[in-house]
C-alpha positions as CSV (number, residue, x, y, z in Angstrom):
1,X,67.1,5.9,-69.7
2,X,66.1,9.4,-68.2
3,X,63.3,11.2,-70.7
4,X,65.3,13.5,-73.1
5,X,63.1,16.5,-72.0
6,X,63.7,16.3,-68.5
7,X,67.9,16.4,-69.0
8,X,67.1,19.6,-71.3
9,X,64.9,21.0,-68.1
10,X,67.2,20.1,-65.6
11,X,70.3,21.3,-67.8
12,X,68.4,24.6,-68.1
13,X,67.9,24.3,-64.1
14,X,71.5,23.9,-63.2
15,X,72.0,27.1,-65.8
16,X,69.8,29.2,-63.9
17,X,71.3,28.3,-60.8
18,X,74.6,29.6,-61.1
19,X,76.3,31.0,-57.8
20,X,74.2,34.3,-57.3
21,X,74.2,35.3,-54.1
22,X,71.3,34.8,-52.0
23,X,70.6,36.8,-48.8
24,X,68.2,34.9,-46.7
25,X,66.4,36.7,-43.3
26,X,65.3,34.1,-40.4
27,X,68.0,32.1,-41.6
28,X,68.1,30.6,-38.4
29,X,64.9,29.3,-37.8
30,X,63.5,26.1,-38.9
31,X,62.8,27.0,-42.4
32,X,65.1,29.3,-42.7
33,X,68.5,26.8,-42.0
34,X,66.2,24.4,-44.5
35,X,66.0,27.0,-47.2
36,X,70.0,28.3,-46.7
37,X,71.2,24.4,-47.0
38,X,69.3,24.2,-50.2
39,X,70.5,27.1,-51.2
40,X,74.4,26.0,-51.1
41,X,73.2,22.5,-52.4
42,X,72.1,24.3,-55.1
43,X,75.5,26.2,-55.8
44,X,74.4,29.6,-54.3
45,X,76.6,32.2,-51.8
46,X,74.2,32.7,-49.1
47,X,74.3,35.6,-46.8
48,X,72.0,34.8,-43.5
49,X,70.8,37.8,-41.2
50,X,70.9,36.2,-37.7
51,X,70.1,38.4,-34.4
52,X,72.1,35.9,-32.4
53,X,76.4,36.1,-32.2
54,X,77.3,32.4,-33.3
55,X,78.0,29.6,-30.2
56,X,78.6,26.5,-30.9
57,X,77.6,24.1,-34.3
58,X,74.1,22.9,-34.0
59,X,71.8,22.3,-36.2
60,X,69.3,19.7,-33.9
61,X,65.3,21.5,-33.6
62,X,65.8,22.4,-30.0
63,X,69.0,24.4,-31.2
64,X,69.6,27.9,-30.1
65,X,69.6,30.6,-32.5
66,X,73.8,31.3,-32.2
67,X,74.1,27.1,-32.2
68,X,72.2,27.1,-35.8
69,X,74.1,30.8,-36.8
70,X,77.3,28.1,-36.1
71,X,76.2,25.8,-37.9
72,X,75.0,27.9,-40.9
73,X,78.8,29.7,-41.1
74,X,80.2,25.9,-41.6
75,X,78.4,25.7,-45.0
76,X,80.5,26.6,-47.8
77,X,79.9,30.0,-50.0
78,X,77.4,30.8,-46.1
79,X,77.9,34.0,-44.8
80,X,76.9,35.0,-41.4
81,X,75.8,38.6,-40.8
82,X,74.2,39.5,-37.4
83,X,71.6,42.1,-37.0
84,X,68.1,42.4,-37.1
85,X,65.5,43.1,-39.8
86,X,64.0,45.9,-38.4
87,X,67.6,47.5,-38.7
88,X,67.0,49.6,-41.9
89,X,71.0,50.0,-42.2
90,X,71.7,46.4,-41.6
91,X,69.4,45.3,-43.9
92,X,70.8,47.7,-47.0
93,X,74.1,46.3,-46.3
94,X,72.3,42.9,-46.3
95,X,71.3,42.7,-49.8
96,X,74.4,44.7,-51.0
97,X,75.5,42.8,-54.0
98,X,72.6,39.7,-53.7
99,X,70.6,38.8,-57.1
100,X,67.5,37.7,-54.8
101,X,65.9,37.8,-51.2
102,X,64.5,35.1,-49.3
103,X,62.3,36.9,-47.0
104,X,61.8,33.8,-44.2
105,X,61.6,36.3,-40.3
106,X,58.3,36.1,-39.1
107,X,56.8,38.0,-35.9
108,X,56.8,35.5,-33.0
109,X,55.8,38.3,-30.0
110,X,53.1,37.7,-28.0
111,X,50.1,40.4,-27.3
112,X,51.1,42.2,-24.3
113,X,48.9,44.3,-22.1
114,X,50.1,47.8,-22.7
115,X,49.6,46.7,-26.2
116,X,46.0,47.8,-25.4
117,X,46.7,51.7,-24.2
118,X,45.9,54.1,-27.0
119,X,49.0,55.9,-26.2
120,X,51.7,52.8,-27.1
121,X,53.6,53.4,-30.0
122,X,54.3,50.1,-31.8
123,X,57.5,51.2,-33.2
124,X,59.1,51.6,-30.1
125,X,59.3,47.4,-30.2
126,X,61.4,46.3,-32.9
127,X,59.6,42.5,-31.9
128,X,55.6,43.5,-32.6
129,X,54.5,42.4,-35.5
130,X,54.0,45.8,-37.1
131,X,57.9,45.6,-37.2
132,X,58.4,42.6,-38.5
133,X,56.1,41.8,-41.1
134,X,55.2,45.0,-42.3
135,X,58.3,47.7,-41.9
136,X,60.9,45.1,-42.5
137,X,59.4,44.3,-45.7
138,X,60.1,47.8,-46.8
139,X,62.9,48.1,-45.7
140,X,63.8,44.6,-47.9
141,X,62.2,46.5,-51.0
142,X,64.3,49.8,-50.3
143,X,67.4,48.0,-50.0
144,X,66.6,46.0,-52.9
145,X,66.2,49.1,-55.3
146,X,69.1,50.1,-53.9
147,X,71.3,47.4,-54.3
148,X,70.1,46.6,-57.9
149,X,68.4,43.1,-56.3
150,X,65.2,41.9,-58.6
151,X,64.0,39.1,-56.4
152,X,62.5,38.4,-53.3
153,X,60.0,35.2,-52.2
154,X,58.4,36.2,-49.0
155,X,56.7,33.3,-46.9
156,X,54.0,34.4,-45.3
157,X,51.1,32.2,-44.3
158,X,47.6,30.8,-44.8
159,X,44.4,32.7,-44.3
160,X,46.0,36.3,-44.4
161,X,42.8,37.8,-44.3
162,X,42.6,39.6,-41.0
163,X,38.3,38.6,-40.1
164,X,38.5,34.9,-40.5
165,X,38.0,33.0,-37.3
166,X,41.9,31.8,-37.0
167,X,43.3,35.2,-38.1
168,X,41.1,37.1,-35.5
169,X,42.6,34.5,-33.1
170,X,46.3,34.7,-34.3
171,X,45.8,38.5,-34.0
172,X,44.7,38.2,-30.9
173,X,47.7,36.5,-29.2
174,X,50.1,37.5,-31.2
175,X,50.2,41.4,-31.7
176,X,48.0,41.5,-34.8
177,X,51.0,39.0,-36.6
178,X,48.6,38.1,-39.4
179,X,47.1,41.5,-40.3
180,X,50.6,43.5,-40.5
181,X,51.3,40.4,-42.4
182,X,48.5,41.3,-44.4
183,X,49.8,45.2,-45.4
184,X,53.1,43.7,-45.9
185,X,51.9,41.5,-49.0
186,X,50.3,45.0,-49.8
187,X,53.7,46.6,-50.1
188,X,54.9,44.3,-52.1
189,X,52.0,43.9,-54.7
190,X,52.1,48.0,-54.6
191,X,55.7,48.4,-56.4
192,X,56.5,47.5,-59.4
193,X,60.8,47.9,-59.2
194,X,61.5,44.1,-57.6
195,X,59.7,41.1,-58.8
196,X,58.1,39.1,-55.8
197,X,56.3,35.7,-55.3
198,X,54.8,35.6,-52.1
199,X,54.0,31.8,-50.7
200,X,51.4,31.2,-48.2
201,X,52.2,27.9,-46.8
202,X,49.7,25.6,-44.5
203,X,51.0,24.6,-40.8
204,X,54.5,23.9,-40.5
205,X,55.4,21.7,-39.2
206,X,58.1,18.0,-39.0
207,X,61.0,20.0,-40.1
208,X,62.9,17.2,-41.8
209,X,59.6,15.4,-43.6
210,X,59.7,14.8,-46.9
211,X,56.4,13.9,-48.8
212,X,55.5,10.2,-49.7
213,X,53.5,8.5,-51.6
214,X,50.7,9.1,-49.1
215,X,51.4,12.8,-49.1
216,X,51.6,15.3,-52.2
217,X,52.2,19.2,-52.5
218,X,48.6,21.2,-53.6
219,X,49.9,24.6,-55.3
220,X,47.1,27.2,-55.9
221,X,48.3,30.4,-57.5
222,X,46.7,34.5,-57.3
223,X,46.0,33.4,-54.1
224,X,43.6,30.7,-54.9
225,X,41.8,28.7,-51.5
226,X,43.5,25.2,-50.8
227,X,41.9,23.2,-47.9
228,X,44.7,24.1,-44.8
229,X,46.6,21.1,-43.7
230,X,50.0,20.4,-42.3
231,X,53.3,20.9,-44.6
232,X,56.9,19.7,-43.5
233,X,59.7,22.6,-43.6
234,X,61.3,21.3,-45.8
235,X,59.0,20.6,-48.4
236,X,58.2,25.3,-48.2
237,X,62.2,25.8,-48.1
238,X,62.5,24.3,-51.4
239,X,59.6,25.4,-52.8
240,X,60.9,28.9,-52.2
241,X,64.3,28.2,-53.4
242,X,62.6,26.7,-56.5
243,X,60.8,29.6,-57.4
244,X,64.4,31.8,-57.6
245,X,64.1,29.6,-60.6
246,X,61.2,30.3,-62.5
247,X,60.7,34.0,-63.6
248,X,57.2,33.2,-64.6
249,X,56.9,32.7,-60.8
250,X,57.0,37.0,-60.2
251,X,54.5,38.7,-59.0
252,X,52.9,35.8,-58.1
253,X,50.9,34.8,-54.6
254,X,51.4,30.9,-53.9
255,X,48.8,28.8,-51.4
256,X,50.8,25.8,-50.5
257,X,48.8,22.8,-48.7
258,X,49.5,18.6,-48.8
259,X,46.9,16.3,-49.7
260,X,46.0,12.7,-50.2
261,X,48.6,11.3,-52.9
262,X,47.0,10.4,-55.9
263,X,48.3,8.1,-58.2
264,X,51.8,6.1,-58.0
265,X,53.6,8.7,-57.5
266,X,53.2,12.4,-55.5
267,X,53.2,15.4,-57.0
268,X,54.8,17.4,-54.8
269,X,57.9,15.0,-54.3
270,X,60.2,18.0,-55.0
271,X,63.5,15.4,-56.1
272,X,64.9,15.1,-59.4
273,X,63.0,15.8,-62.5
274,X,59.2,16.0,-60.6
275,X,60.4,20.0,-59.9
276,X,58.9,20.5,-63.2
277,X,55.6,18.8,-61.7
278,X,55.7,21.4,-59.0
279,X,56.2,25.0,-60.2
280,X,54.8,23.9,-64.0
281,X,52.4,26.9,-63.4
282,X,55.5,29.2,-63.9
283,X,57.8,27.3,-66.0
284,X,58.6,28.0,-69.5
285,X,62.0,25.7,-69.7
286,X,63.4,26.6,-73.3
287,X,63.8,24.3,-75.5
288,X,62.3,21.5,-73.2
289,X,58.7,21.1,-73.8
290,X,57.8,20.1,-77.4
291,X,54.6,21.2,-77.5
292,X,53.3,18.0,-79.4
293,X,53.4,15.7,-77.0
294,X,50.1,16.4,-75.2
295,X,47.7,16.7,-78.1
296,X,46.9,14.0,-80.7
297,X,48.2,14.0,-84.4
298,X,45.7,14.3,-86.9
299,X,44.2,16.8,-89.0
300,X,41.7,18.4,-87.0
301,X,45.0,20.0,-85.2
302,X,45.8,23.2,-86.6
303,X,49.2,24.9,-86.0
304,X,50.5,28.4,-85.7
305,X,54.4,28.2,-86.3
306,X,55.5,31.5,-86.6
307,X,58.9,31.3,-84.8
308,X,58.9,34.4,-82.3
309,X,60.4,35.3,-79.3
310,X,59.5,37.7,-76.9
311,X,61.1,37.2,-74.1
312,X,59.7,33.9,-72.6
313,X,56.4,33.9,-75.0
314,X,57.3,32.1,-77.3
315,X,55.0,31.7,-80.2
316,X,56.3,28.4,-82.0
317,X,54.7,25.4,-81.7
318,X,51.4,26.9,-80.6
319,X,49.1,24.0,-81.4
320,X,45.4,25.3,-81.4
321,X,42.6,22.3,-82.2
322,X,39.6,22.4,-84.8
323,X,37.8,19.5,-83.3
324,X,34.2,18.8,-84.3
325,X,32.2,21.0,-81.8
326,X,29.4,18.4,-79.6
327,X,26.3,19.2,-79.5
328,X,26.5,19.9,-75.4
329,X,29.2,19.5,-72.7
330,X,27.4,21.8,-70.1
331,X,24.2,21.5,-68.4
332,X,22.2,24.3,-66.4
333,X,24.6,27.0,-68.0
334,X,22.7,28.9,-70.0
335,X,20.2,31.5,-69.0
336,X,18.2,34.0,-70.5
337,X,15.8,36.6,-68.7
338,X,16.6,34.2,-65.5
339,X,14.7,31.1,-67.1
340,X,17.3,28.3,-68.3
341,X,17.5,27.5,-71.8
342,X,19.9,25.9,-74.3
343,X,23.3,26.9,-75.5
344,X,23.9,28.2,-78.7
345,X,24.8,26.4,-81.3
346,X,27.7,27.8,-82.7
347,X,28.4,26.4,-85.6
348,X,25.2,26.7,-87.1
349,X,25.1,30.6,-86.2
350,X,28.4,30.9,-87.6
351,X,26.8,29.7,-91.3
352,X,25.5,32.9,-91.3
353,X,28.3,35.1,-90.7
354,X,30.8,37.2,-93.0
355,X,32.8,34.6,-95.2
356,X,35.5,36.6,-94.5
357,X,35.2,39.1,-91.7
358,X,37.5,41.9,-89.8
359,X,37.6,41.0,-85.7
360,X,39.8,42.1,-82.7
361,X,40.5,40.3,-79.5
362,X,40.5,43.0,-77.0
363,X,42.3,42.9,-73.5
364,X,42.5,45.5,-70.7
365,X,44.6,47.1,-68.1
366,X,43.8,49.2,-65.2
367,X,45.4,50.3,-62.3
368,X,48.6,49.4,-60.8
369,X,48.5,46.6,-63.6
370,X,49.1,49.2,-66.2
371,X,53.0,49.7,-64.8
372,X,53.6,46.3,-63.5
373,X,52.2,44.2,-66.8
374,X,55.1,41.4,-67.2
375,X,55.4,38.0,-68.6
376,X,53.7,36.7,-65.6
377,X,50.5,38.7,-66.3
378,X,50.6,37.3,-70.0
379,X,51.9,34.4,-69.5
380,X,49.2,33.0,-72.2
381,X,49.7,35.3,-74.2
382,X,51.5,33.6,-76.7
383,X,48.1,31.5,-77.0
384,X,46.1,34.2,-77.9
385,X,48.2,35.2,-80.8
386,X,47.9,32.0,-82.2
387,X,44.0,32.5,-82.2
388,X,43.9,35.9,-83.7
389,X,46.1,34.6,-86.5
390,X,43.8,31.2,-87.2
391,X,41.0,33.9,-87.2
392,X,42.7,37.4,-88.9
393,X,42.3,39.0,-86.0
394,X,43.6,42.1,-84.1
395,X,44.7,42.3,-80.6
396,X,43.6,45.4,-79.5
397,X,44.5,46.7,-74.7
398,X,42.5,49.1,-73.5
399,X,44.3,51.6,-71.2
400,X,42.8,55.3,-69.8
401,X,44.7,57.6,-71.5
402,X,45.2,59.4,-68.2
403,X,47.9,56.1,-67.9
404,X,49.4,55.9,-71.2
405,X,52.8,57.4,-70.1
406,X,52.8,55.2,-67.1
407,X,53.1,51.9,-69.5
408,X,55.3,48.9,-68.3
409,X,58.5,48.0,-70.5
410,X,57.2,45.0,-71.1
411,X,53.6,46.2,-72.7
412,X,55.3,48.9,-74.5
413,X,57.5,46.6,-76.2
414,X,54.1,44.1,-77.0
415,X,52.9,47.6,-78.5
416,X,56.8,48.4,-80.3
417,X,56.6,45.1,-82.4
418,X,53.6,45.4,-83.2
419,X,51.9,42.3,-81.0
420,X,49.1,44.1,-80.2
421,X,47.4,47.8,-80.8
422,X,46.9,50.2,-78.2
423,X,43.7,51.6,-77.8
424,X,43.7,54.5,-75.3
425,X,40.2,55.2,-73.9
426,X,38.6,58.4,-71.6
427,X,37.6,56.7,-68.6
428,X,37.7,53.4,-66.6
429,X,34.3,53.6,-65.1
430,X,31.3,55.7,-67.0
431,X,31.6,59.5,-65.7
432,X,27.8,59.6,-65.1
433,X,27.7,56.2,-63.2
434,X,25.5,56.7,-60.2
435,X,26.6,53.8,-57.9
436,X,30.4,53.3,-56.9
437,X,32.1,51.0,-53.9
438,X,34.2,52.2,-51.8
439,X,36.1,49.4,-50.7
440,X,38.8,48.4,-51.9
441,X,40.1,46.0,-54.2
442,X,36.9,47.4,-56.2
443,X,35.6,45.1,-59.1
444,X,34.3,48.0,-61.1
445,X,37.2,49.7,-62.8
446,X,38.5,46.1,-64.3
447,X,34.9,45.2,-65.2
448,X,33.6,48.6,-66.6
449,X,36.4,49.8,-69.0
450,X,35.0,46.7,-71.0
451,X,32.5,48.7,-71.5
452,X,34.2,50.3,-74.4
453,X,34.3,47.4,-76.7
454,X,30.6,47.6,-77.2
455,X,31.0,50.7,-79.4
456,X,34.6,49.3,-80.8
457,X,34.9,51.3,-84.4
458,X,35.7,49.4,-87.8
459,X,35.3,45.5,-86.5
460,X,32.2,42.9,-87.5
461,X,32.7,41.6,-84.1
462,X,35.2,41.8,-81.5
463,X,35.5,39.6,-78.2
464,X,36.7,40.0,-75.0
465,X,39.2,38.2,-72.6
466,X,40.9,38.4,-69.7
467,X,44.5,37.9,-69.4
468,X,44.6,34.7,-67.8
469,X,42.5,32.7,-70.4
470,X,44.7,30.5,-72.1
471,X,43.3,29.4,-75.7
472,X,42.9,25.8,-77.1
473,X,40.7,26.1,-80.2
474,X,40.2,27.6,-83.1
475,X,37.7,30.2,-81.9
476,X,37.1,31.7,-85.6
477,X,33.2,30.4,-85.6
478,X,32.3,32.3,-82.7
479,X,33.8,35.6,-83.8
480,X,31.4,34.8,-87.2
481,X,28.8,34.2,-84.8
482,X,29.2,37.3,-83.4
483,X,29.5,39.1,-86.5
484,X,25.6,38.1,-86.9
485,X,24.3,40.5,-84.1
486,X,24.4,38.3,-81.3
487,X,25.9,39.1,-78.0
488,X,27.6,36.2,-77.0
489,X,28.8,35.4,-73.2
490,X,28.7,32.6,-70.7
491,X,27.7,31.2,-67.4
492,X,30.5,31.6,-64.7
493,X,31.6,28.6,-62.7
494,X,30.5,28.9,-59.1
495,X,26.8,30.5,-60.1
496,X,27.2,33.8,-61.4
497,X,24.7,34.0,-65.0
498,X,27.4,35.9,-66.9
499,X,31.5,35.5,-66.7
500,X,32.7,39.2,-67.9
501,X,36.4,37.5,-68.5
502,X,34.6,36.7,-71.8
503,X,31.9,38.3,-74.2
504,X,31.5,38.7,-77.8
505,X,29.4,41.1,-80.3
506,X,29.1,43.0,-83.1
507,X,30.2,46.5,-81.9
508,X,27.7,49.1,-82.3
509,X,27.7,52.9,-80.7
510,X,24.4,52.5,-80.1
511,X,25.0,49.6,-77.3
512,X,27.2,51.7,-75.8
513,X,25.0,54.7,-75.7
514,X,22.5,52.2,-73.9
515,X,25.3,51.3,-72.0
516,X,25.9,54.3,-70.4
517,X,22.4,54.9,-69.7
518,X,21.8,52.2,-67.5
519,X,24.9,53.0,-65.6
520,X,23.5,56.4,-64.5
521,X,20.1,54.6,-62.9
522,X,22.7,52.6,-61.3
523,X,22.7,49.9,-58.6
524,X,21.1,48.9,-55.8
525,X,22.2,45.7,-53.2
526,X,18.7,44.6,-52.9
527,X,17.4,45.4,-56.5
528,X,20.4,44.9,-58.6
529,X,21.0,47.3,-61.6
530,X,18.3,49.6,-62.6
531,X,15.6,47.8,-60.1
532,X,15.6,44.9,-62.5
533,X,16.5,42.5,-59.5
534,X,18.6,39.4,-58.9
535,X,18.1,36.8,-61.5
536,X,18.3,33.8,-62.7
537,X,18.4,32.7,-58.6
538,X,17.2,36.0,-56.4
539,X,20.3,35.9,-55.1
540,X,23.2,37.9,-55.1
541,X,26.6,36.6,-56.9
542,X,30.1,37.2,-57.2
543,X,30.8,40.2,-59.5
544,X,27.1,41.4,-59.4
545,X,27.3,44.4,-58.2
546,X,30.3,45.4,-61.4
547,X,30.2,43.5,-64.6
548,X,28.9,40.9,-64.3
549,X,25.7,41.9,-62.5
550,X,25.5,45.0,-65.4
551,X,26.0,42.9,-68.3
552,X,23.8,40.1,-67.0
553,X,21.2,43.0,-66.6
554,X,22.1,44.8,-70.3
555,X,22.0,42.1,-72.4
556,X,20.1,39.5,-70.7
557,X,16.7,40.7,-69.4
558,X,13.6,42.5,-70.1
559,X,11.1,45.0,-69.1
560,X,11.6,47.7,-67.0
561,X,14.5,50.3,-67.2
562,X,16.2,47.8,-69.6
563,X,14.0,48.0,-72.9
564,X,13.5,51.9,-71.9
565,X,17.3,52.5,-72.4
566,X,17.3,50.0,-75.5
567,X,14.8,52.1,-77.2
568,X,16.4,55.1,-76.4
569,X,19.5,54.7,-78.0
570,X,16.9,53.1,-81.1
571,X,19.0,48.9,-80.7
572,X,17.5,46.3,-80.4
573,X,19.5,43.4,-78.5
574,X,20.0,39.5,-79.6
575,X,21.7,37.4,-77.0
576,X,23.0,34.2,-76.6
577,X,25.0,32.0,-74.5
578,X,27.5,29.8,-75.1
579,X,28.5,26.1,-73.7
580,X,31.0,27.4,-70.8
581,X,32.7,24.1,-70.9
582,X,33.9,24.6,-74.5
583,X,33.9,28.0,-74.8
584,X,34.9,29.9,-71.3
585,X,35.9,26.8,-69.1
586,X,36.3,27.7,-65.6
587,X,35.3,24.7,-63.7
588,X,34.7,21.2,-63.9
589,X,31.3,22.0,-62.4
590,X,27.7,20.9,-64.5
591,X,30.0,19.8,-67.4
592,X,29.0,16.5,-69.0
593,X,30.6,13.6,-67.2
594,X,33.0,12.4,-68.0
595,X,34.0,15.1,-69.9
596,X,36.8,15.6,-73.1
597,X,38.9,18.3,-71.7
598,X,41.0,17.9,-75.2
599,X,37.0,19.6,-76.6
600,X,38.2,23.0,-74.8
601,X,38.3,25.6,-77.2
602,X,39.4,28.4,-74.6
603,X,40.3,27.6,-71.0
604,X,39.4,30.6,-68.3
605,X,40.0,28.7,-65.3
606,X,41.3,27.3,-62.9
607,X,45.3,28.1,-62.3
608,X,46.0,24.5,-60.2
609,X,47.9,22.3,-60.6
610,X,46.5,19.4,-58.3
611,X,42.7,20.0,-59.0
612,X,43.0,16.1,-60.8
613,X,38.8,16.6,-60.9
614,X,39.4,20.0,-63.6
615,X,40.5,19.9,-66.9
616,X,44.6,21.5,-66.6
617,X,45.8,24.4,-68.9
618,X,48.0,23.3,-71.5
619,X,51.5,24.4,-69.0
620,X,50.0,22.1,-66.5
621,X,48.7,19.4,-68.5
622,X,52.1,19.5,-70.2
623,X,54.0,18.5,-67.0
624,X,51.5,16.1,-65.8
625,X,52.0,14.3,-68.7
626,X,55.5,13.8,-68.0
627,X,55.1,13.1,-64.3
628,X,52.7,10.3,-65.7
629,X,55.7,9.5,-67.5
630,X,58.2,8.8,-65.0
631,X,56.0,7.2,-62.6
């Protein structure tokens, strides 16, 4: 008898699916005829853009292009439309009256030697893969605004950054494919009008394979690294068509690999019910998760049920867990003045903090994230409201001021109902900051608006969090701990001292002040901040030269320009950190093995769904759960 959860999903499914159209370019190639066939299984008009009149039916791999266009127009609800897309016009009329956009063409021309002469202009070949994957993406988006479409999946592929080894060689035969594939994902992470998942598949290659029980589907999402290996057609086509699916899927950048199968049944089967396996990163089915079935019963669960919708955050059910804390879960994660030393002990700080105490959870948005915020972005939201209930807290996003009219819908509407409190601040990055990077994406504008929460007004302690940590505990006795006068952080997962997605403290003006001090002696790539150099491993780390390298420095040493600024702003600091594998877990790396994942109080990291080593958010975990299930 099928699991009543999966009919609800899959009834949901079929809802979602109802006969949009679908305009699909590089319909003709070998993902491409996949995807459209899909498509019509799935109850979809399709419109294909094919460059090639229509012959005769064929839909065989060494097909020509018109043979497949043939075969394509024999599908019912298929609609064959001939041009090009580097044709602005022909691509408007394209996605005139379509719901969504698969984006499939891809730039197959070789390097030629003119290509080489200063003087070619690369828009005089509507081939080179300037063309191709960069214009004809915006000219997808333009029509797309135009025509009132709100969705388009874009496959591009693996490695997309233009110095790595293969790229450089790709580049190099094939008139720079992957770097002007490269600015086309920057168009479409640049707009904010049509949501987008892009999917960065392995090798294609055997069109018609499905996986197997030797072979399952590795999703990664924001890009995340996946081991490159070989993935069937097939298997991308429907990954893309599932996606159409999911809105928590927007704005989203996919790596999809195959590994090793593991366990009796593959994870990337894509048939039947395991579709909720696959895309569980995205997928919020109404009403077909109950949200008890992955945790124990028992008292130590404590429960959040306020019934609230906002659009797919839904904040019933929200389980979070009061388990008795361990003593340790994590070793070599804790550092102080670059020595290693043991993690706090929460509870026992939290004895001595405020019975009863006022606290704020405070997020941040900067940049192009500030307009484009969406469900996707706080997808974990919902999780985070649960906590600042459990603990009486505030929710508090900083924004510059110079971007407060520039607020998405969907924050503004967080802001209307009174989810969370804006908190509009004067800069991004301290004015007086002597050190700045010019490349670009920079680390220091998301790191150093933080900043601000050190002299947070009217709160015995307020914490910090990115918008990707999802939250499993009750996180009340930290936010007392805080409230002593400790500064609380972690370790990061791959050997950074200090994580800036999380830190805690009892806000003070005077940290601030001390703050901004040690911004204006600034940083140095052989020295670190303010001379104090590279601790706990004379090394340089990920983040160090923004937040994480500042904060690490701040709160975390001594000597030097650090107690001079200290005692000038007349604070003295008391730091701590915490067990990262209870209170910030990122990865499964130095936690005690084996390790209780169901101990995680709040989970950073990681965002995949086939990493069977790391403990799973609770959307994956969920899904796994009911894979486990049916095999």
């Amino acid at each position: 008898m099928a699991h009543p959860t999966l009919l609800l999903a899959l009834a949901a499914f079929a809802v979602r699916c109802a006969a949009d159209m679908v305009a699909v370019t590089g319909a003709t190639g070998k993902l491409g005829r996949h995807a459209v066939q899909q498509l019509v299984e799935q109850g979809h008009s399709v419109r294909c853009l094919c460059r090639s009149a229509p012959t005769k039916p064929s839909r065989g791999e060494d097909a020509t292009a018109g043979e497949v266009a043939a075969w394509l127009a024999t599908l019912p609800g298929v609609e064959v439309f001939q041009g090009q897309v580097t044709e602005k016009e022909k691509v408007l009329e394209l996605l005139r009256g379509c719901s969504a956009c698969l984006a499939l063409h891809g730039a197959k021309r070789y390097t030629k030697a003119e290509d080489l002469l200063p003087w070619v202009d690369e828009s005089t070949d509507a081939n080179h893969g300037k063309q191709v994957n960069c214009e004809a993406v915006g000219y997808l988006l333009d029509a797309a605004v135009a025509n009132g479409c709100k969705r388009l999946v874009r496959v591009t592929g693996k490695g997309e950054d233009p110095w790595s080894p293969f790229s450089i060689l790709i580049n190099g035969l094939g008139s720079m494919a992957k770097a002007w594939n490269q600015e086309g994902e920057r168009r479409l992470r640049g707009q904010s009008q049509v949501d987008y998942t892009i999917i960065r598949p392995g090798y294609m290659g055997k069109v018609d394979a499905t996986l197997d029980d030797e072979v399952s589907l590795a999703l990664a999402d924001d890009g995340g690294d996946l081991k490159v290996s070989a993935i069937p057609h097939r298997c991308v086509a429907e990954l893309c068509v599932r996606c159409l699916a999911y809105p928590n899927a927007a704005r989203a950048t996919l790596v999809a690999m195959t590994q090793p199968g593991d366990g009796p049944r593959p994870l990337g089967a894509m048939q039947g019910p395991l579709l909720l396996v696959v895309l569980s990163a995205f997928c919020n089915v109404a009403g077909a998760e109950d949200a008890g079935s992955c945790e124990g019963d028992g008292p130590a669960l404590l429960q959040s049920k306020q019934t609230r919708s906002l659009g797919n955050l839904s904040l019933e059910n929200i389980q979070l867990h009061s388990l008795p804390i361990p003593p340790t879960t994590c070793t070599h994660c804790c550092w102080q003045d670059g020595e290693e030393v043991p993690c706090l002990d929460v509870e026992r700080c939290a004895a001595r903090g405020p019975q009863k105490g006022k606290y704020a959870i405070v997020l941040s948005l900067v940049g192009a994230a500030v307009q484009s915020a969406n469900e996707t972005r706080f997808r974990y939201f919902a999780s985070m409201r649960a906590a600042a209930k459990l603990a009486g807290a505030d929710i508090l996003l900083l924004v510059d001021k110079r971007n407060n009219a520039s607020l998405s819908p969907f924050v503004l509407k967080l802001v209307q109902e009174k989810e969370l409190k804006l908190l509009l601040v004067d800069w991004e990055v301290p004015p007086q900051m002597t050190w700045t990077n010019s490349k670009v994406p920079w680390c220091g504008r998301q790191d150093f608006i933080r900043l601000h929460v050190l002299g947070l007004q009217g709160y015995d302690a307020a914490a910090y969090y990115d918008t990707d940590v999802e939250f499993r505990g009750d996180i009340t006795p930290m936010l007392k701990c805080a409230a002593t006068g400790k500064f609380l952080s972690s370790s990061g997962g791959i050997g950074e001292p200090l994580n800036v997605g999380f830190f805690a403290l009892r806000p003070d003006s005077r940290l601030l002040s001390a703050a901004l001090a040690l911004a204006e002696v600034g940083f140095d790539k052989q020295t670190c901040w303010a001379n104090m150099g590279w601790a706990p491993r004379d090394y340089a780390y990920v983040g160090g030269e923004c937040g994480q390298g500042f904060m690490y420095t701040l709160f975390y040493r001594s000597g030097g320009m650090v107690d001079k600024v200290l005692s000038s702003a007349g604070v003295v600091v008391d730091s701590a950190q915490l067990d990262r594998c209870m209170w910030n877990y990122q990865t499964h790396n130095d936690c005690v093995k084996p390790f209780d994942c169901s101990r995680i109080r709040v989970h950073h990291k990681p965002a995949h769904l086939t990493e069977f080593q790391e403990c799973q958010k609770m959307e994956f975990h969920k899904l796994l759960s009911v894979k486990n299930e049916i095999a």
